[in-house]
N, C-alpha and C positions, 0 to 999 in steps of 0.2 A: 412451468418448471416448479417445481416443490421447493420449497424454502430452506429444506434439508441438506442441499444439494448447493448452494449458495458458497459456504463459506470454504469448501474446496475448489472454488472456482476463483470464490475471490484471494484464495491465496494464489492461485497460481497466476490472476492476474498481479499480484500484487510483486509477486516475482521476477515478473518478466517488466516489470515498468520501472521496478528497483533497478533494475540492470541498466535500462535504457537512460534512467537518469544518473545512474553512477558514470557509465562512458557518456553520455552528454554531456557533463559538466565539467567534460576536463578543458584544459585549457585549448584553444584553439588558434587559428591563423589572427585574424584581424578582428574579428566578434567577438572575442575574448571568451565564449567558451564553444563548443561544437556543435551544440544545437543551438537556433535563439534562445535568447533568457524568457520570454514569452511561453515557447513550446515547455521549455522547460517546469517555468509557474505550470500551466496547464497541467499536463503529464501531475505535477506534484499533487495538485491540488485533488482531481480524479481518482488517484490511486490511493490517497489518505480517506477518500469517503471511501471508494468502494471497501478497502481495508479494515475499517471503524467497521462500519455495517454487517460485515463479514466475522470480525470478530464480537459484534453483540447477538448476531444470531447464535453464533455459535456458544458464547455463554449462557444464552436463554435456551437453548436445546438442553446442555448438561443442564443444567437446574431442573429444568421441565420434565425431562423424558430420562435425563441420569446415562447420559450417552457414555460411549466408553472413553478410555485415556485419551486414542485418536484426536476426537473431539475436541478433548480439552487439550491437544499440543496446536491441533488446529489454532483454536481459540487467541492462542497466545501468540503463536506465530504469526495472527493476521493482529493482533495489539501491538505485538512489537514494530513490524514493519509497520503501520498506521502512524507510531510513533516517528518513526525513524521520516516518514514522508513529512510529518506536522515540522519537522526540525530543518530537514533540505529545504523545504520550503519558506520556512522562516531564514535562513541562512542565503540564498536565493535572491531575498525579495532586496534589491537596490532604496538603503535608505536614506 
């Protein structure tokens, strides 16, 4: 698989795991949230790399090769969610 191809994949996973930790973490019967707190760290943790990763390719294409706008909304949209995982996750983690 080409490298180019990467950071539209990983937004889309980045999307689909947003969601599943957004309804995951709501509150729940006795576990206090719907998924374990475990599944959940995991799921966080996975989806802030593959996210990161996805948007540094994606910034080193536009620099490199000067890709179009696409690109660069890509880019940002897999930084932002990356962010948004780095903070669930810290928010998450029982201190």
């Amino acid at each position: 698989m080409p490298t180019r191809h990467f950071p539209r994949i990983a937004l889309g996973i980045g999307i689909v795991l947003a969601t599943v930790l957004t309804y995951g973490s709501t509150p729940g019967a006795a576990t206090g949230t719907t998924l374990p707190l475990l599944t959940l760290l995991v799921v966080s943790e996975f989806a802030f790399i593959v996210t990161a990763i996805g948007a540094f390719i994606a910034f080193r294409q536009r620099a490199d090769v000067g890709a179009g706008l696409q690109t660069a909304l890509v880019a940002v949209v897999c930084a932002g969610l990356a962010v948004f995982f780095l903070a669930r996750g810290v928010a998450l983690w029982p201190l």
